[in-house]
N, C-alpha and C positions, 0 to 999 in steps of 0.2 A: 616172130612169136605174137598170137594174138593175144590181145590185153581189153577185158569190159572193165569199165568203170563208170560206177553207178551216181549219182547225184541227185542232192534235192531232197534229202530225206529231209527229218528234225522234229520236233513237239509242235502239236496243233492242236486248238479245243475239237471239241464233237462238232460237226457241220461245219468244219471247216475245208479248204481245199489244199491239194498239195502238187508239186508237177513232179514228177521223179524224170532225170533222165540218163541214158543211156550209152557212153561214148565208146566206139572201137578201134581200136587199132593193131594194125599189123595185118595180111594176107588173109581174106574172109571171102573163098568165091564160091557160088551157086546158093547163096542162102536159101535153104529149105521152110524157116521158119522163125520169127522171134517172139519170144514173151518173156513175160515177167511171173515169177513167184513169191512166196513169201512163206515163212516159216515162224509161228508165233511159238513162245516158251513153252518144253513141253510137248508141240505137235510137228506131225509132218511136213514137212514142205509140201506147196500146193501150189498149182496152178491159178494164179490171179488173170492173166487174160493173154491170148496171145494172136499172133496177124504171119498169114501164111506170104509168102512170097506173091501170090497171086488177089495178095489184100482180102482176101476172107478172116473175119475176127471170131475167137471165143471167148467167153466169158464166163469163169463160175458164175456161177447162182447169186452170190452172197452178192457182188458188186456190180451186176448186170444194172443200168439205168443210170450209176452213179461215177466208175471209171471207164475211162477212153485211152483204149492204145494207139498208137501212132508210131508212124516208121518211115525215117529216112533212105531210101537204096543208094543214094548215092554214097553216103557216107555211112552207113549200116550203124546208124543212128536209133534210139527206138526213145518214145516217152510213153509217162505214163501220168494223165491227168487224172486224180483223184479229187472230186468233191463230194459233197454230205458225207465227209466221214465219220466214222462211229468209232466205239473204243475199240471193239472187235477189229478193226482194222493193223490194232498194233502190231508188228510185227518187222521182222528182218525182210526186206527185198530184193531180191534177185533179179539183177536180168538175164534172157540165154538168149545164145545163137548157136540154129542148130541147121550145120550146110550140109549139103548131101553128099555122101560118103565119112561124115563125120559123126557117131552115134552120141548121143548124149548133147555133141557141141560145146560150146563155152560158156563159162560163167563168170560173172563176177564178185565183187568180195563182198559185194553185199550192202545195205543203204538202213539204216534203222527208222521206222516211221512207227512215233508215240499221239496215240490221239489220247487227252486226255483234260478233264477240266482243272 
């Protein structure tokens, strides 16, 4: 049974940084793709930044310059370095892995990160 579990969340002032990361376990082959999301109170869940199998990365808009994904293969490992946060950042964080033949992929239960003075 695969299991993510996320870490590293917690309260941080504004411009502050945060590392979140990612641990997997259980039978995970051909990874198609990993990222992260988040889902503030209220809105959809969204695409915060994600790194293809072949190390190509996307980034919404909102965190483009300020978060860095990263990803271990060996261990289907993934982080996620957040600096200059803002409040807008608050939110629930998700990690996924999505292998091929697997639609959606897996998630985890989630990481809460409060930017706030």
């Amino acid at each position: 049974q695969v299991q993510l579990v996320e870490s590293g969340g917690g309260l941080v002032q504004p411009v502050g940084s945060l590392r979140l990361s990612c641990a997997a376990s259980g039978s995970i082959f051909r990874v198609y793709a990993m990222g992260w999301y988040r889902q503030a109170p209220g809105k959809q869940r969204e695409l915060v930044a994600a790194v293809t199998s072949a190390g190509n990365t996307n980034y919404a808009d909102s965190v483009k310059g300020r978060f860095t994904i990263a990803k271990d293969n060996a261990t289907k490992a993934m982080y996620l370095q957040m600096n200059s946060l803002k409040p807008e950042d608050t939110a629930v964080y998700y990690c996924n892995i999505v292998p091929l033949g697997v639609p959606g992929g897996y998630w985890g239960q989630g990481t809460q990160v409060t930017v706030s003075s």
